[in-house]
N, C-alpha and C positions, 0 to 999 in steps of 0.2 A: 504494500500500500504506500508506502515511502514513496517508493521510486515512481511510482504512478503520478504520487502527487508533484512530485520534484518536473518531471515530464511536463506535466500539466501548465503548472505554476510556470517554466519556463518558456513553453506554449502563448502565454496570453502575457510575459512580460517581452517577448519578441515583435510580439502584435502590436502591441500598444509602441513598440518605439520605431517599429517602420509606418506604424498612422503619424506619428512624432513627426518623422522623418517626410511625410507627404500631405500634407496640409488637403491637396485637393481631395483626394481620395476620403480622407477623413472625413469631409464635412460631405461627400457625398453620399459616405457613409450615415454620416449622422442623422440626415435629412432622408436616408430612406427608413432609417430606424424608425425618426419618430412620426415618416406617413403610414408606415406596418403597422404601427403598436400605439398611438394616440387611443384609439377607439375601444384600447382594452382598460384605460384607465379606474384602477381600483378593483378589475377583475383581472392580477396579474397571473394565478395562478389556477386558471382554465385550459383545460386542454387545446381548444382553439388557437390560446397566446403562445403555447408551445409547438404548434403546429405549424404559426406564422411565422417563427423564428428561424425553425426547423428547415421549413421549406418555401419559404416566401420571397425572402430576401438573398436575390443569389450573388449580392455584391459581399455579402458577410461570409457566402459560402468561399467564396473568390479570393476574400482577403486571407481566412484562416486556411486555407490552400495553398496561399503562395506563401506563406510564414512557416509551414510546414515545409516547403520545397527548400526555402530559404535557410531554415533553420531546423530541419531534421533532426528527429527525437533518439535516433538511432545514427550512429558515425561509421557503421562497416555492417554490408550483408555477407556473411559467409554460405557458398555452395559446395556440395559433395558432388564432382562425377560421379553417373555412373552408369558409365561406358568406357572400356577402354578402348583407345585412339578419337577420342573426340577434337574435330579440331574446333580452337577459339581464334579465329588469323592467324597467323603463321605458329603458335603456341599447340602443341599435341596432347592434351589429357590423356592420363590414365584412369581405369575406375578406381576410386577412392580420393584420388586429389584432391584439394582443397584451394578451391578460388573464393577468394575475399572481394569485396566491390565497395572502395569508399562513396557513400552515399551522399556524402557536399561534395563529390568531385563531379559525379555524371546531373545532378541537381543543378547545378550552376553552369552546365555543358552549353557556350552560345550560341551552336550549332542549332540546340533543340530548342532554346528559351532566342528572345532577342538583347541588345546589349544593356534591355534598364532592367534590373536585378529585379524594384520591386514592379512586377509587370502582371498585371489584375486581369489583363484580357487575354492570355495566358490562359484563364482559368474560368473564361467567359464562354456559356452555351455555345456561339457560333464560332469559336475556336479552340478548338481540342488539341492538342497535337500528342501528348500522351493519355491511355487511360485513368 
C-alpha cells in the first residue's frame, strides 16, 4: 500500500507542475472542469458526478496520460524470451534471455511523440499514434 501511495502521490505532484509549467492548458482545463461539474453542486458524491469525471472530460483524460508518458511510475520493463534464435535487429535471442526496456527512454522517443514534451493532442480522440 506504500508504494501505491508513493506512485500515486507522485502521479498528481507531476501533474500539477507540468499544468504549472503550461498556463494554457490549465485554464482550459479549469474551464472545462467547472462547465462538467457546476450543475452537481452540493450533490458531489452521486454516481452521475463520478461518471462525469470518469468519462466526460477527455482533456483531464489527456492531461493524466501525458504525465504518465512523461513521468512513468515504472523506470524498466523486463522480458523473458522464449524462443531460441529470436531476432531483435541485428541482436539474436536465446530462450531465457533477459531484455530490459527503459520506459523514459522509448516515452520520450521524438520519432513517436513531436518535439513539445508536454503535448495533450498526443492523447486526443483524433490522434492516437500509440494504444
Amino acid at each position: 500500500m506504500l508504494i501505491l501511495g508513493l506512485l500515486f502521490t507522485g502521479t498528481i505532484s507531476h501533474c500539477l507542475f507540468e499544468l504549472a509549467r503550461h498556463p494554457d492548458i490549465q485554464e482550459q482545463l479549469y474551464g472545462d472542469l467547472k462547465r462538467a461539474l457546476d450543475k452537481f453542486a452540493g450533490n458531489e458524491s452521486s454516481d452521475e458526478y463520478y461518471e462525469t469525471i470518469m468519462n466526460s472530460i477527455s482533456l483531464l483524460e489527456a492531461v493524466i496520460k501525458e504525465t504518465l508518458r512523461l513521468y512513468p511510475p515504472i523506470s524498466m520493463m523486463s522480458r523473458i524470451c522464449n524462443t531460441d534464435g529470436y531476432r531483435l535487429g541485428s541482436l539474436v535471442l536465446q530462450k531465457n534471455d533477459i531484455v530490459s526496456i527503459p520506459t523514459c527512454k522509448w516515452r520520450k522517443n521524438f520519432v513517436i511523440y513531436t518535439s513539445i514534451l508536454f503535448s495533450i493532442r498526443c492523447h486526443s480522440p483524433e490522434f492516437r499514434v500509440l494504444p
